[in-house]
Each structure stands twice: as C-alpha cells, then as structure tokens.
C-alpha positions in Angstrom: 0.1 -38.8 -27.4 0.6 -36.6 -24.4 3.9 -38.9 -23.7 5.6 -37.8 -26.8 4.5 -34.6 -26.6 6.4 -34.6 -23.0 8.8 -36.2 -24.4 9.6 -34.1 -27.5 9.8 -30.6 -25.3 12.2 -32.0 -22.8 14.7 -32.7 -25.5 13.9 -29.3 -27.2 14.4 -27.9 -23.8 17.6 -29.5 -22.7 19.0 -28.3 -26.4 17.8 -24.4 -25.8 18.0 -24.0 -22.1 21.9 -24.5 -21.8 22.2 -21.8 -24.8 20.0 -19.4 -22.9 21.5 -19.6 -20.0 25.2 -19.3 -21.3 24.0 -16.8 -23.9 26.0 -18.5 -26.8 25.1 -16.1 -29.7 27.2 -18.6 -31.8 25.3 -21.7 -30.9 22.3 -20.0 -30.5 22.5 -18.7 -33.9 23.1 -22.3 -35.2 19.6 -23.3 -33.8 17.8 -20.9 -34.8 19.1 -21.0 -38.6 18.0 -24.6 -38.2 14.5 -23.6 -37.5 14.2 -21.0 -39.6 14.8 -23.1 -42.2 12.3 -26.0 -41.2 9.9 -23.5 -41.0 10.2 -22.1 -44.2 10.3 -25.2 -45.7 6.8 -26.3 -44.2 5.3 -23.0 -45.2 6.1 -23.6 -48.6 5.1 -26.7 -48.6 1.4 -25.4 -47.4 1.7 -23.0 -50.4 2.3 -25.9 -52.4 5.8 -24.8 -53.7 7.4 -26.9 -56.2 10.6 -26.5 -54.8 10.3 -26.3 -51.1 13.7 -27.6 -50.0 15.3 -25.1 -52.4 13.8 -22.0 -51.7 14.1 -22.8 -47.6 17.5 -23.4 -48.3 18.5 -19.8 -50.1 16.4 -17.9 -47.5 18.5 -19.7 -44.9 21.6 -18.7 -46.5 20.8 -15.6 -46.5 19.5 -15.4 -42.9 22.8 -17.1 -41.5 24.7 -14.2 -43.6 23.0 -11.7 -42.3 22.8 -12.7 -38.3 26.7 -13.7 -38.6 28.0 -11.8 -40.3 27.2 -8.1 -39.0 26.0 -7.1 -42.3 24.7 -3.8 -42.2 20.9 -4.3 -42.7 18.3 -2.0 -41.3 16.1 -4.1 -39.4 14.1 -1.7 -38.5 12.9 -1.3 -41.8 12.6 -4.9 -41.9 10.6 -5.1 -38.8 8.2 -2.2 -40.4 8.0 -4.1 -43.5 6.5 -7.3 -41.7 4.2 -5.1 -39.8 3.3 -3.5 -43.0 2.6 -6.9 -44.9 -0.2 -7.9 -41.8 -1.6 -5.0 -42.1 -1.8 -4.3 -46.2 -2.4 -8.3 -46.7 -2.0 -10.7 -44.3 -4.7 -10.1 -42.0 -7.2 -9.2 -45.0 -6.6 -12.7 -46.1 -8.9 -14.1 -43.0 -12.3 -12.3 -44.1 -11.5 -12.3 -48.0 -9.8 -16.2 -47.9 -6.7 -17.2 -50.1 -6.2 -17.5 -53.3 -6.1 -20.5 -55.5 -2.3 -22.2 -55.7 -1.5 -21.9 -59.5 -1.4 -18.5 -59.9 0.5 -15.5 -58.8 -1.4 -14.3 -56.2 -0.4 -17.6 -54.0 3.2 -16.8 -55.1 3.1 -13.3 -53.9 1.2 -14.6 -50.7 3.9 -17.2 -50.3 6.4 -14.4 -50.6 4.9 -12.0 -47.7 4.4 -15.1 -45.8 7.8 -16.2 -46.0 9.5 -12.5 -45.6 7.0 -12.5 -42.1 8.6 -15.7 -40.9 12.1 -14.1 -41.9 11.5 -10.9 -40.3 10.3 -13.2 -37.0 13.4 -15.0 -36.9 15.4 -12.0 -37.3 13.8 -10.4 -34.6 14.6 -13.5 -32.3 18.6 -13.1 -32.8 18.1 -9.0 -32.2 15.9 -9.7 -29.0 18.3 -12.2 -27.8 21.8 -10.0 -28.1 19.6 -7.5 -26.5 19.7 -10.3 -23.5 18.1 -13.7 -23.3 15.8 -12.8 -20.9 14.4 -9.8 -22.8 13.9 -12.5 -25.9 11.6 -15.6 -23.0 9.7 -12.0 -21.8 8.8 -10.8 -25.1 7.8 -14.9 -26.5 5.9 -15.5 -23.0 3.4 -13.0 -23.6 2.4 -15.3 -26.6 2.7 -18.4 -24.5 0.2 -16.3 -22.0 -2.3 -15.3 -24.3 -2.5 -19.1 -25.6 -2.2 -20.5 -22.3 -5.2 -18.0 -20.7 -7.3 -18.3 -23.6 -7.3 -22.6 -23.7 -8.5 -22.1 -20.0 -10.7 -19.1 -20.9 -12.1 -20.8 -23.9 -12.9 -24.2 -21.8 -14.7 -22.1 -19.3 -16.5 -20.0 -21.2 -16.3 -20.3 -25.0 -19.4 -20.2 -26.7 -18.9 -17.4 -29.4 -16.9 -18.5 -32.2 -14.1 -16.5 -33.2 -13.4 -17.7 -36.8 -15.6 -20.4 -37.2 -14.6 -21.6 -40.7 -10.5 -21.4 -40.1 -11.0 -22.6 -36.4 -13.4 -24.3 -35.0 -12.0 -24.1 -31.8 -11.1 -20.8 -31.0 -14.3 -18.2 -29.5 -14.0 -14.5 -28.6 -14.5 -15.7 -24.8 -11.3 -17.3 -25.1 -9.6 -14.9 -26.8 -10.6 -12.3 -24.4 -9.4 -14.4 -21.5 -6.3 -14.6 -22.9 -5.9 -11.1 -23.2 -6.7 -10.4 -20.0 -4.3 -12.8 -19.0 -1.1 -10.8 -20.6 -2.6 -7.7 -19.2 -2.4 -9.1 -15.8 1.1 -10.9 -15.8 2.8 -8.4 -17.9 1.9 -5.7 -15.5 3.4 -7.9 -12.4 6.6 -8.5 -14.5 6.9 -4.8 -14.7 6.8 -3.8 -11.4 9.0 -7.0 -10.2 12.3 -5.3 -9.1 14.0 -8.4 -9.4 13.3 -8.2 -13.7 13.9 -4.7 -14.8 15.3 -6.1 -18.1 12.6 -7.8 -19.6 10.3 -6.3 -22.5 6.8 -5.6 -19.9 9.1 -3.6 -17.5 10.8 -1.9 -20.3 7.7 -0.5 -21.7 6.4 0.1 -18.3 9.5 2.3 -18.2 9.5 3.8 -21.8 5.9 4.6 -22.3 4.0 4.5 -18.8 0.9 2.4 -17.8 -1.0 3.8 -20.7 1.9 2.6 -23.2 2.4 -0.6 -21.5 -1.4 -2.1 -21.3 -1.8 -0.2 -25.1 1.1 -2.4 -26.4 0.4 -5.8 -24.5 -3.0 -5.4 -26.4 -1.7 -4.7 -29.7 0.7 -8.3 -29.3 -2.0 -10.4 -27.8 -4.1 -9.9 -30.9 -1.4 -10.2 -33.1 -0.5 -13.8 -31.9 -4.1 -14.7 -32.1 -3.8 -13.6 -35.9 -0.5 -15.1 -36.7 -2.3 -18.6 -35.2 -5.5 -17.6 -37.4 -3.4 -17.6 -40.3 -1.8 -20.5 -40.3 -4.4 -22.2 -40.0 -6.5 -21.0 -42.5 -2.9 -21.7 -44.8 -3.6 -25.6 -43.4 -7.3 -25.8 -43.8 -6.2 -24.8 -47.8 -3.7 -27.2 -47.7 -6.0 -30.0 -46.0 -3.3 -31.0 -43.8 -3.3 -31.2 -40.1 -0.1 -29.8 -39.0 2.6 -28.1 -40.8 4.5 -31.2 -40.5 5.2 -34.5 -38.5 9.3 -33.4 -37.8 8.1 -32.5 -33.7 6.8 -35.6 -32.8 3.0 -34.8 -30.6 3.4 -31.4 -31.5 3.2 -31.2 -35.5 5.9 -29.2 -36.9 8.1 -25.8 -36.4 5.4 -23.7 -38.0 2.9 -25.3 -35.9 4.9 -24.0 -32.9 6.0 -20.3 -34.2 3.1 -18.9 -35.7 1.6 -16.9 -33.1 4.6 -15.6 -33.0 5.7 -14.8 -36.8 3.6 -11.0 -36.3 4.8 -10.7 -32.9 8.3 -10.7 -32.8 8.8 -7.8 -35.7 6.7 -5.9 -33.9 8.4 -6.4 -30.7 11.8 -5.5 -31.7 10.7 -2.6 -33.3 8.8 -1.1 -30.4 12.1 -1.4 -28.2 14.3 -0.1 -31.2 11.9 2.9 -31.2 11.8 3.5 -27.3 
C-alpha cells in the first residue's frame, strides 16, 4: 500500500511540478479542469446523482469558459458565496446530519456542495496568476494543519473530535495541528527570502494580530472541509471518494480540506 501510494504522488508530482515551476497558465489550466471535473464527478456520485458524468461534465464546461476565457465574473462574490454556503449550511450539516438521498434537500445539498468545490477550483487558477508560489503557500497551510495534527493526534489524542463522522480525528490532534500553522506560517512571514507568499502577505496587510487571526480561521476550515466529506462517505458507505488515485482514494479524497479554504483565501488577498 504505502508503495503505490509513493508511487502515485511521484507521477502526480512530475506532471504539476514542471507546470509550477514554468508557470504555464495554459497547461496548468488544463490540469486543473481535469480535476475539477473528477472531483465533481465523485461528489456526485456520493450524493448519489443519477447522472454523475453529465452534470461533472457541464460544470466543467463552464469552469474551462470561465478561467480561459477572461469572462468577466466577480469572483469575489463567488468566493463570498462559498464562504456563505459553510456558514448558512454546510457546516450545520455536521451536528444536524444529512438528509435522505431522494428528496430535494440532498439536491440542494449536492448543489452547495458542488458550487463549494467550483468556487475552490476557481480560487486555485486566481491564486496561481497571482504567482505559483502564493497558490503551494496558501494549500501548505492545509498540508500543515493535517500533517501536525496526524503527529499531534498520535501523541496525544484521546478526545474525540467527531466521533460518529470520524473516528479518528480528536481535539488534541486538531489543536496540534493548529499550532502547527501558527508556528510555520509565522516563520514564512518573516523569511526575507518569501515576501510573496500568502503568510507574509498578511503579515504585511493586517499585522501579527491579522495574520495569527486568519491562520486560525483556515486551520479550522480545512478540518471542516475534511469533516464533511466524510460524513458525505459515511452516508454513502463508501471508503473513498473513488479508486482513480491508486493508495490514495480519489480527487475528492485529496481536496477536501481544501474546498472551504481556498475561497476564503482568495478573498482575504482580494480584500487586502
């Protein structure tokens, strides 16, 4: 298992490395319209869609148009809109549960949901013609917070944090990984070798008080965006989102921390 897991990131790295490091916004826009629309396509199929491979396909359409074309589209709004739908519905969902699949409720669900991943991906092509390396500084405080709070939870776990949608996850280790962004975002932001990278931005924009305030605010969004999906499997009764990442489940499995993130992200450095 770990072998194909090894495995399956080197390939995905030798495709996406080369692109960020030539800053392709063609090729890199190619990618990412091809993992948009896996990832829709698995979260439909956890909403039990009847037409998965359909509906991925339109929203992908329209997602190419809109990152190729320079249609005029305020993304901010867009980016308000997904913060909005976590707030308002999303993140309710975890206490109150889901509803049941044949009715419109899952529909609409499935319609937030998908809009939220749309919104994410969106947010990746903005961060990235902002620069590459703003787009790895803003994802690696997710990879952070999950990294610190495996290591945290191993060490210390032994309060549950959802119980019934995760096993797995405790407050200990969600702490830990908090602490852990607090920590290496505030070294990025004084490194004067990255002064264009999302930690020293806000550093810049908003102070110490604004930086540590909005690390916070994205290390518990990614721990809700992971939450979700998997109370969105645990419905489902399926393991990962898919098999197409061989040791690593699917697309979904590998975005959702990020799916509240990103929005929320862009729209911070669009503000400041």
């Amino acid at each position: 298992m770990l072998k194909t897991r090894i495995a399956t990131a080197v390939v995905l790295l030798a495709v996406l490395l080369p692109i960020l490091y030539f800053g392709n916004f063609f090729a890199f826009s190619i990618v990412t319209i091809l993992f948009f629309g896996v990832a829709l396509w698995e979260s439909l199929r956890l909403f039990k869609n009847p037409a998965p491979m359909i509906a991925a396909v339109v929203w992908s359409a329209l997602f190419a148009y809109i990152i190729l074309s320079g249609a005029a589209v305020s993304f901010s709004l867009l980016f308000m809109l997904c913060a909005a739908f976590w707030l308002l519905r999303l993140i309710p969902a975890l206490k109150l549960g889901l509803p049941a699949f044949n009715g419109p409720s899952n529909s609409f669900l499935s319609g937030i949901y998908s809009a939220s991943i749309f919104g994410c991906f969106v947010a990746i092509a903005v961060l990235f013609r902002h620069s590459p390396v703003f787009l790895l500084s803003v994802m690696a405080i997710v990879w952070v917070a999950d990294i610190g709070a495996y290591f945290s939870g191993k060490a210390f776990g032994k309060n549950k944090l959802a119980p019934s949608i995760s096993p797995g996850k405790s407050w200990e280790g969600a702490i830990g990984g908090w602490i852990a962004v607090l920590i290496i975002s505030s070294l990025v932001a004084v490194m004067a070798s990255l002064p264009d990278t999302f930690p020293a931005q806000m550093l810049a924009k908003g102070g110490w008080g604004g930086l540590l305030a909005v690390m916070t605010v994205l290390s518990a969004a990614s721990v809700v965006g992971d939450l979700f999906e998997s109370l969105l499997k645990r419905r489902a009764e399926m393991k990962d989102s898919s098999n197409l990442l061989p040791g690593h489940g699917g697309v979904l499995d590998r975005i959702d921390a990020l799916i509240p993130v990103l929005p929320v992200a862009a729209l911070l450095n669009y503000w400041w």
